[in-house]
C-alpha positions, -999 to +999 in steps of 0.1 A: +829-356-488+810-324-476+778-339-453+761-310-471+758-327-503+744-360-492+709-362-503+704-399-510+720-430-506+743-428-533+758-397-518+770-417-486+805-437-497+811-463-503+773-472-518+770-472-555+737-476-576+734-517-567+738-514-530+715-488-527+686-504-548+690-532-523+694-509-491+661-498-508+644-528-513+652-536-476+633-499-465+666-485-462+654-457-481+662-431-460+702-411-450+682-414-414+676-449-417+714-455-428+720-431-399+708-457-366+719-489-386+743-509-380+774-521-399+763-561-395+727-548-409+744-529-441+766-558-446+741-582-449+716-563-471+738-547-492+772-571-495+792-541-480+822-547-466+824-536-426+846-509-430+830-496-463+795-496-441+812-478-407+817-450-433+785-446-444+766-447-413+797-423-400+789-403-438+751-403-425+751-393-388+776-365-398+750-350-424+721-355-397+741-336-373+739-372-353+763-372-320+764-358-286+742-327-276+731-307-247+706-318-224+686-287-231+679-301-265+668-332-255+642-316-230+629-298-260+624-334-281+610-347-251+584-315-247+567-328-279+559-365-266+521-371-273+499-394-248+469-412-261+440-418-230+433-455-218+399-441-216+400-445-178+409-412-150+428-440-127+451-458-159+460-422-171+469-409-140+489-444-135+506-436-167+514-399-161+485-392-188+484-423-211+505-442-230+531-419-244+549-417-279+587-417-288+592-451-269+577-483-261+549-499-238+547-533-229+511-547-218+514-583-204+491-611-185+476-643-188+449-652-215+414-633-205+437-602-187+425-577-216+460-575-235+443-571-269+414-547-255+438-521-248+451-526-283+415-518-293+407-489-269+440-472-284+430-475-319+402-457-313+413-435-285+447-420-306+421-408-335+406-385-313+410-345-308+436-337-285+420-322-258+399-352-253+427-373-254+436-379-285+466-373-309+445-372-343+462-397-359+457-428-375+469-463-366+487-493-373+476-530-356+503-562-370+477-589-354+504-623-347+472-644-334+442-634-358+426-614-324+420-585-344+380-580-343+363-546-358+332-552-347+351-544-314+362-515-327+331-502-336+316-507-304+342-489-287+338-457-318+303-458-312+307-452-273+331-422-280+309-406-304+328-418-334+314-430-364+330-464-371+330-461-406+358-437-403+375-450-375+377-482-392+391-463-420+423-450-400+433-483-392+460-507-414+454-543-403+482-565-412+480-604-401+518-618-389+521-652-402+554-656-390+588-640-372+605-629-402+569-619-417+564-601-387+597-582-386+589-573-425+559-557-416+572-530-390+599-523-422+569-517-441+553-498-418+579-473-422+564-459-452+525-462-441+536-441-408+549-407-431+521-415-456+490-415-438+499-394-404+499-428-383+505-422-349+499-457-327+515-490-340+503-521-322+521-555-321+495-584-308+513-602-296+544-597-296+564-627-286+533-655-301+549-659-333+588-662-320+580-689-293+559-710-318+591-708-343+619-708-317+614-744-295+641-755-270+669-746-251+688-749-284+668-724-306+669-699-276+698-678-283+688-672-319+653-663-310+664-638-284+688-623-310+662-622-340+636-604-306+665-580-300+666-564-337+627-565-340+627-540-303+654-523-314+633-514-350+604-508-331+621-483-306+639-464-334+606-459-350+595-450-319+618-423-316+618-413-353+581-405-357+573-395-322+549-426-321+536-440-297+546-480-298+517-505-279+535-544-277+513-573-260+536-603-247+526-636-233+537-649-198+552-679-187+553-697-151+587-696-132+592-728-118+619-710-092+595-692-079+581-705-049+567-674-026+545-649-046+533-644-083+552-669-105+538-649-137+567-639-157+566-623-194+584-638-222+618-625-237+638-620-205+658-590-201+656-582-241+620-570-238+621-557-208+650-535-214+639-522-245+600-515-231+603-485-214+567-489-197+557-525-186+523-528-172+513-561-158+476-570-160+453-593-143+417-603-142+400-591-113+362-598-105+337-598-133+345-568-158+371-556-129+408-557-143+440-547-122+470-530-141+502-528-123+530-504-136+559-528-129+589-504-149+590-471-158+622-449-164+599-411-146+571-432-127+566-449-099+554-484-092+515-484-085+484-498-096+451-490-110+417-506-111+398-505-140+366-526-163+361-537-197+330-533-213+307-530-242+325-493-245+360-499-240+381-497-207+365-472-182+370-465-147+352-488-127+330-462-111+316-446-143+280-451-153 
């Protein structure tokens, strides 16, 4: 089949009318969404057989043009990445200028460490102009604990000169009653993101709902498993839309710990390897908070100081 005639998903082999009114009800709607998917994922949504789904990813990534290219290329995807401001001088410069699009950032800490406040600041912050730090876009927030709080928002709008109104306007709330509902909303998200020019999706938190589901040793492997497709949808989007993907995750005590910090986020190495920034935060004194870059493939380890106020996050010496 020439790649040049594949339009839709009935132009990919192997997929007749049914399978792709299914691949569609599932947000498959896309060749590019065929494209990164994988032949378990095709199988299970659309009753293909294995072989009959290699082919049509293989069908797809052919027609995209999907495979190995030059390093100069990929510099010139990279030149386009977008960074939304914390709001603070000290977090930006921590971050190599904010919190950056095409990949994932992880915020963790204990309860009261301002996880969901930097949800907040970026809500705001990524609707902004972009020479004052913005990328003019709009955002997504999935809210997994029922933290989301516009008043909050407002406050922080009405600092920057915003009127909330609007701000609040830009911003699809969606409440994450469970895993799979959870999961289902990043799918529909998908559609949202091209629609309305959304360019910040937050998950708060990240890991809440999976750990309330998922209880005991014996429930671990599938939880980690079920984690590891909902990162892997969120990076792909990630890359797809050149947006910028904010995740909050809980922390646990290590017990084998004994010397140093026992704080440890959830999800193990599934998380952590598909985060590409990881910032750990901690309460300092008063409004003072502490973020420490703890993972970054082009930065290096370091910390910044910073406060939480009526206006956001600001550096701590601003007035």
């Amino acid at each position: 089949m020439s790649t040049q005639r594949i339009r839709d998903l009935t132009d990919l082999p192997g997929i007749g009318t049914q399978a792709a009114e299914k691949l569609m009800a599932a947000n498959y709607k896309t060749i590019e969404s065929i494209a990164i998917a994988s032949p378990i994922e095709l199988t299970e949504i659309a009753g293909l057989g294995e072989k009959t789904a290699e082919k049509a990813i293989n069908a797809a990534r052919e027609a995209l043009g999907m495979g190995f290219e030059t390093a100069d290329k990929v510099h010139e995807r990279r030149a386009k990445i977008g960074r939304i401001s914390t709001g603070s001088k000290e977090l930006d410069a921590l971050l190599g200028g904010g919190v950056e699009s095409q990949s994932i950032t992880e915020v963790y800490g204990k309860m009261a460490s301002g996880k969901t406040q930097w949800c907040f600041q970026l809500c705001v912050m990524v609707q902004l102009p972009l020479e004052k730090g913005g990328l003019e876009g709009k955002a997504i927030y999935i809210d997994s604990e029922s933290s989301f709080r516009p008043e909050r928002i407002v406050q922080i709008a009405e600092a920057r000169g915003l009127e909330p109104k609007n701000v609040l306007k830009n911003i699809f709330v969606a409440r994450a009653y469970n895993a799979d509902h959870q999961i289902l909303l990043t799918e529909k998200a998908d559609e949202i993101i091209k629609k309305e020019g959304v360019r910040l999706l937050v998950v708060d938190s990240l890991t809440s709902q999976f750990r309330a589901e998922y209880i005991g040793r014996g429930m671990l492997a599938e939880r980690q498993q079920k984690l590891n497709k909902h990162m892997h949808q969120l990076a792909r989007m990630a890359e797809m839309h050149n947006l910028c993907v904010l995740v909050t995750n809980q922390v646990m005590e290590r017990p084998d710990i004994l010397f140093g910090d026992p704080t440890a986020p959830v999800g193990g190495n599934i998380v952590g390897h598909a985060s590409k920034t990881r910032l750990y935060l901690r309460q300092s004194k008063g409004e003072k908070r502490v973020a420490r870059l703890i993972d970054s493939p082009s930065l290096p380890d370091g910390e910044a100081i910073y406060k939480i106020t009526e206006r956001g996050i600001e550096d701590v010496d601003s007035e």
